[in-house]
C-alpha positions in Angstrom: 110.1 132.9 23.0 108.9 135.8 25.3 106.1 137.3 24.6 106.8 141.0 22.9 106.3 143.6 25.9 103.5 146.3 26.4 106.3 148.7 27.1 110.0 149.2 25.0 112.8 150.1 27.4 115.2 152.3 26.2 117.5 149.1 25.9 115.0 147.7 23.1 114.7 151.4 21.4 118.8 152.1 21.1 118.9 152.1 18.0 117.2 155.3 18.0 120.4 157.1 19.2 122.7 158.2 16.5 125.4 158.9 18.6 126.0 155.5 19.5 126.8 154.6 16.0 130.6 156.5 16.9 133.7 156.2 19.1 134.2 153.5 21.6 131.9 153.3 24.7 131.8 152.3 28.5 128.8 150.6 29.8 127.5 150.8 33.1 125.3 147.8 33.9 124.1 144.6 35.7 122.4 141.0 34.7 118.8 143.1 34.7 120.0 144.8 31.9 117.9 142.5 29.2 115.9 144.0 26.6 111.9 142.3 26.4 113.6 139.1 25.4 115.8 138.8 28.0 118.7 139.2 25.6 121.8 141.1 27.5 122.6 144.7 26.7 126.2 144.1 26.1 125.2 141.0 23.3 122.7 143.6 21.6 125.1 146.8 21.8 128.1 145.0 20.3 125.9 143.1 17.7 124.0 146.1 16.4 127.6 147.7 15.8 128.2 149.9 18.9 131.8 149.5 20.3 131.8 148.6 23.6 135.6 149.4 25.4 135.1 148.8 28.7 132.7 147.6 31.5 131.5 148.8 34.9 129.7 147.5 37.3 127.7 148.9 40.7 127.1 147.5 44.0 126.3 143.6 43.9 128.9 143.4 40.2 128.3 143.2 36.8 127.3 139.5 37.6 124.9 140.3 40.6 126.0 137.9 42.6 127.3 139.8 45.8 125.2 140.7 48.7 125.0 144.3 50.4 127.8 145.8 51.2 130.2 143.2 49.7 133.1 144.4 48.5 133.2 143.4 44.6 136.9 143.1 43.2 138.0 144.3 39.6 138.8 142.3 37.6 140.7 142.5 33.5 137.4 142.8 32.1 135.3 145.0 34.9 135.9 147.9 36.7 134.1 147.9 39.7 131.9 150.6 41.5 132.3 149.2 44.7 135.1 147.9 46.2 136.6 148.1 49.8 136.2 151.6 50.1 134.4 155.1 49.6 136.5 156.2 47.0 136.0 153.0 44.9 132.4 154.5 44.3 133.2 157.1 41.8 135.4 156.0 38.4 138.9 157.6 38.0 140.2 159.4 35.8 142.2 156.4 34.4 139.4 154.3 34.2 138.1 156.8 31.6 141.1 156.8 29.0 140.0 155.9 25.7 136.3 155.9 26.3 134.6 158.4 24.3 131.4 158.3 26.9 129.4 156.5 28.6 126.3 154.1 28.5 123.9 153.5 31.4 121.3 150.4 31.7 120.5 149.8 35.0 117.2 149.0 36.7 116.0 151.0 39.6 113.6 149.5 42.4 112.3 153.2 43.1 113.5 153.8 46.4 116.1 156.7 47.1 118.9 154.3 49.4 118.4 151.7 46.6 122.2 152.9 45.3 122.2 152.3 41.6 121.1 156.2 41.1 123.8 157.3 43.3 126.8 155.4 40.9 125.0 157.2 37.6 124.8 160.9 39.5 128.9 159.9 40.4 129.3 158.6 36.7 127.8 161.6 35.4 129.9 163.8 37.6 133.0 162.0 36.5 132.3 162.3 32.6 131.4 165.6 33.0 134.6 166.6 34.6 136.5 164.5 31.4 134.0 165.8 29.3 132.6 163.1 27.7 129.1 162.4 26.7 126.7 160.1 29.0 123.0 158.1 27.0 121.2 156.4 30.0 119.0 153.6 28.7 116.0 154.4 30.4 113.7 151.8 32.2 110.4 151.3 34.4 110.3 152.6 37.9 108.5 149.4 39.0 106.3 151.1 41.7 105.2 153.6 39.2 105.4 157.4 39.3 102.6 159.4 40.6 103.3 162.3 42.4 100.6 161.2 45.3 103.0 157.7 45.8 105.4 159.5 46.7 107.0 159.1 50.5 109.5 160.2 52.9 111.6 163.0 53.7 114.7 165.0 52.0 118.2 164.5 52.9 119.7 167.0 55.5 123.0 168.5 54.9 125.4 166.7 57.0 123.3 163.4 56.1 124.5 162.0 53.0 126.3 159.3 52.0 125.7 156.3 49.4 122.1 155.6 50.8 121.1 159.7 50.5 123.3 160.7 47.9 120.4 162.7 46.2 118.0 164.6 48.1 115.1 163.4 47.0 112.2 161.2 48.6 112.6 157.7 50.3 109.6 156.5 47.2 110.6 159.7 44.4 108.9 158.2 41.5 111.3 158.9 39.0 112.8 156.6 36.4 116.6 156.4 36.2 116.5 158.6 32.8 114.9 161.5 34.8 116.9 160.9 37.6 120.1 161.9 35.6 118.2 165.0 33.8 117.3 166.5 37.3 120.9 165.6 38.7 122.5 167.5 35.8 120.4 170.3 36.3 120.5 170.7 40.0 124.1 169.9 40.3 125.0 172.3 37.2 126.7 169.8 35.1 128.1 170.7 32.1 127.6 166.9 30.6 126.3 165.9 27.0 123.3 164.2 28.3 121.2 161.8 26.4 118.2 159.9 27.7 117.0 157.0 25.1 113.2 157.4 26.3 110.9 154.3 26.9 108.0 153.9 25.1 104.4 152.7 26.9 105.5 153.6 29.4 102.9 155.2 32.2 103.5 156.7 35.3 100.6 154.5 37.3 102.3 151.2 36.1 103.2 148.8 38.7 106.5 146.5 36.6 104.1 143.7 36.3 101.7 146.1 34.0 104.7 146.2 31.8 104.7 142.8 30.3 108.5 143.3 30.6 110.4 140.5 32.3 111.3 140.5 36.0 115.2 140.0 36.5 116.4 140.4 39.7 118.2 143.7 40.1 120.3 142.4 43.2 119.8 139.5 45.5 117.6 140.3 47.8 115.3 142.0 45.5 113.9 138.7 43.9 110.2 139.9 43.4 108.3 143.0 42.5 106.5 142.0 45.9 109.7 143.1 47.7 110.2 146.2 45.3 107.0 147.3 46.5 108.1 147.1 50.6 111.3 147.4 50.0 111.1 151.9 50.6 110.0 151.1 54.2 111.1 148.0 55.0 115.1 148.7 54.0 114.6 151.4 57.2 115.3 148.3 59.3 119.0 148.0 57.9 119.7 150.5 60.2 118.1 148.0 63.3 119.7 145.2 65.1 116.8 143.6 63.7 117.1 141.2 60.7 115.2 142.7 57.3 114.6 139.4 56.4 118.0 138.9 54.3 119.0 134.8 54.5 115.3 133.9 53.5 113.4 133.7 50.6 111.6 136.5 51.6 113.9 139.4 52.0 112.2 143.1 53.4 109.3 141.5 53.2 109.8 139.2 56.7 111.1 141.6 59.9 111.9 140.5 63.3 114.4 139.1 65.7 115.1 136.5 68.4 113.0 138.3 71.3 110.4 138.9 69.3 106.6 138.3 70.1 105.1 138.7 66.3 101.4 138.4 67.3 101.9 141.3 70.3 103.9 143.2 68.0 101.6 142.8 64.9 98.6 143.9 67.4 100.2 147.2 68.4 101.3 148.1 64.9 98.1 147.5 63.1 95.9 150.8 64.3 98.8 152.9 62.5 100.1 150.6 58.8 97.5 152.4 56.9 95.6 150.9 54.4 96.2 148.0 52.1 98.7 145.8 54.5 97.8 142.9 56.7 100.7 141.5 59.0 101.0 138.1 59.6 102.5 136.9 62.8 105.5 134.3 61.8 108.6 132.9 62.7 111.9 132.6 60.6 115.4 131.6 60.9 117.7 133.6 58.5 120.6 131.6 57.2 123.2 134.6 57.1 123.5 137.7 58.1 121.8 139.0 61.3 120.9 136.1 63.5 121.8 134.0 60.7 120.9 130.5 62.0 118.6 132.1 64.8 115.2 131.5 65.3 113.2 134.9 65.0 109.8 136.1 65.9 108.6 139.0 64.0 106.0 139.4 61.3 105.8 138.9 57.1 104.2 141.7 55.4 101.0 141.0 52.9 100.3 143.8 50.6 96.0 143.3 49.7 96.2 146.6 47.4 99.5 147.9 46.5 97.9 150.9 44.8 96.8 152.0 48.6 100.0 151.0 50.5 102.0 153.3 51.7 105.7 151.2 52.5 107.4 153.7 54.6 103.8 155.0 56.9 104.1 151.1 57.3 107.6 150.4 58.2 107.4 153.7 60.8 104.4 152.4 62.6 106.0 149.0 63.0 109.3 150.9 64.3 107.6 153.0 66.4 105.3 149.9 67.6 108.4 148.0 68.4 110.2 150.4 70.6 106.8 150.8 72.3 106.7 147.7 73.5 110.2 147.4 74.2 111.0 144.1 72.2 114.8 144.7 71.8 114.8 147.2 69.1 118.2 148.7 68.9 120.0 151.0 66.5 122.6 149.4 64.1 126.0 150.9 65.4 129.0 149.6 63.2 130.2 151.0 60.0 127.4 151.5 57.2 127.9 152.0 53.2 131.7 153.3 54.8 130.3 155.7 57.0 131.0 154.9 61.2 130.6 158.6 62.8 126.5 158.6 62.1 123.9 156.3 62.6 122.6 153.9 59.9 119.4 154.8 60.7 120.1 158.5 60.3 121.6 157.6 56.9 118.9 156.1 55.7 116.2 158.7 56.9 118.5 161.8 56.3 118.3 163.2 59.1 118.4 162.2 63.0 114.8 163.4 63.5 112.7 160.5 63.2 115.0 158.3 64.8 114.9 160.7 68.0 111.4 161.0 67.7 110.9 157.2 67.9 113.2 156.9 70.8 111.2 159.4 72.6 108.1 157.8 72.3 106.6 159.3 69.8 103.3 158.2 67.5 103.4 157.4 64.3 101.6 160.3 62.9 104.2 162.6 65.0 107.1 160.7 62.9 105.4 161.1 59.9 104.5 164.9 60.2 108.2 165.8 60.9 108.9 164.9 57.2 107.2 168.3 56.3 105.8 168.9 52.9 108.9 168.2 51.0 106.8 165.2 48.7 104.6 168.2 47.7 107.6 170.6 46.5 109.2 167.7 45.3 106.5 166.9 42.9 106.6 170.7 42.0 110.8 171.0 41.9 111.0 167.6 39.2 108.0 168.7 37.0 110.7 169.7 34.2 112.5 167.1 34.0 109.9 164.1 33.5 109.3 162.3 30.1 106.1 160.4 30.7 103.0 161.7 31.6 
């Protein structure tokens, strides 16, 4: 038996929502939808009496099994959010007959590209327009929620796609619950919104402080140790180099076949900020880029997570790596169905930094042209928090 948890997801407080006890409900989750004793959402919903009519699932599938980017099939029991194309992203209309709203459980990592906030803001576009109710099951941001943890820039108009959906920053510090309170607010959605709050729940928590059970929200995010890189470190998607997928540790290993990790490590290490030591290493991923490849690059060893900043770290290492010309090149084909901009661009939200780097910039130059949008930020989502 686990261990009762520190803090109650909104999973193990449903009960508390009387308008699940009515009508006949979609739910909108993934195998790290467990309450504190790993029991399954879906088991605990249809035990405790709420009809549950249909199920959806985001990228990776309701069974979690697909890597990034994979197209996941429906199937008789599961409509999926992400099939072969941008238009299987969003539910239609015809998925929504007979559903009297919506449930959402899924668990965030706390980084804006990670997509699971971009299928709820679609779902709660989509019930809004049918007008049907949405309850989001709310759960831990695992890297916390302080306004001073808070990293990267906005979105840019022209920039968004599945990876900058909202415009909000790279680490935003929100929990999926107030993500969908600020989305219907800034987007103007007319949408019954409920959020089933947590309870214990503290913005300074790191998961672990939790005592809530890790489940792996897709597969490459195995650890909390890769949750806690993973706002930088998923910036090298948009490389030629690999992020470490094929290997057992994904975001938090970075390099590539031409790579000198000790030269590169040495050049990067004035800039990472505090809290990070890089170790020089070598790795051969077994799919995906240079799958089968031996690669020299560097693994990522966070000494104080409170201190560490991901994405400072990640941008010194880019910048580092162009620097000293070790094959650093921009990822060119089709990305999360967009082919006419950069992934790189994508995932920043903007084509600033990226021309920056190429330029020669320093890191602090890259950093600065973020602007002040983590200050107004904290100011702009002050209403619609429910912790302290």
């Amino acid at each position: 038996m686990v261990a009762a948890a520190l803090v109650q997801t909104g999973l193990d407080r449903w009960s508390t929502s009387t308008r699940l006890r009515t009508g006949r409900w979609g739910l909108l989750a993934h195998p790290a939808s467990v309450d504190g004793q790993l029991r399954h959402g879906l088991h605990l919903l249809r035990a405790g009496g709420v009809e549950v009519a249909a199920l959806f699932g985001p990228e990776h599938g309701w069974s979690g099994a697909a890597q990034d980017m994979e197209a996941v099939a429906e199937s008789h029991r599961v409509v999926s959010l992400y099939g072969a194309d941008e238009a299987s992203l969003r539910p239609r209309s015809e998925e929504l007959e007979g559903l009297d709203g919506l449930i959402v459980d899924l668990q965030d990592v706390g980084a804006r590209y990670y997509t699971y906030a971009a299928t709820m803001a679609y779902c709660l576009e989509a019930f809004a327009e049918a007008g049907r109710p949405v309850v989001v099951l709310d759960r831990p941001n695992p890297l916390g929620g302080r306004a001073e943890d808070m990293e990267g820039p906005t979105v840019q108009p022209g920039y968004e796609s599945f990876v900058s959906e909202l415009p909000i920053p790279i680490r935003h510090g929100m929990t999926m619950g107030e993500l969908a309170r600020w989305c219907v607010a800034v987007r103007r959605l007319d949408v019954e919104l409920e959020v089933v709050a947590m309870e214990g729940w503290r913005r300074a928590m790191f998961f672990d402080e939790t005592s809530l059970p890790w489940v792996l929200p897709s597969p490459n995010m195995p650890t909390l140790d890769t949750a806690i890189v993973y706002p930088g470190q998923c910036l090298w998607e948009g490389t030629d180099f690999s992020e470490g997928r094929g290997t057992t540790r994904p975001f938090e290993l970075v390099g590539g076949p031409s790579v000198n990790g000790e030269a590169w490590a040495k050049a990067a290490e004035p800039d990472l900020g505090p809290g990070l030591r890089l170790r020089p290493t070598g790795f051969k991923p077994t799919f995906q880029k240079h799958g089968g490849q031996h690669c020299g690059g560097v693994q990522l060893h966070v000494l104080d997570r409170a201190r560490f900043r991901s994405v400072r770290a990640s941008v010194a290492l880019l910048v580092a790596a162009r620097r000293l010309g070790i094959g650093l090149g921009w990822r060119r084909e089709a990305y999360e169905f967009v082919d006419d901009r950069l992934a790189i661009d994508l995932l920043f939200g903007s084509e600033t930094p990226r021309r920056l780097i190429d330029e020669g910039a320093p890191t602090e130059a890259v950093l600065e042209s973020f602007g002040d949008f983590c200050t107004e930020f904290a100011e702009a989502r002050a209403p619609y928090l429910l912790y302290d």
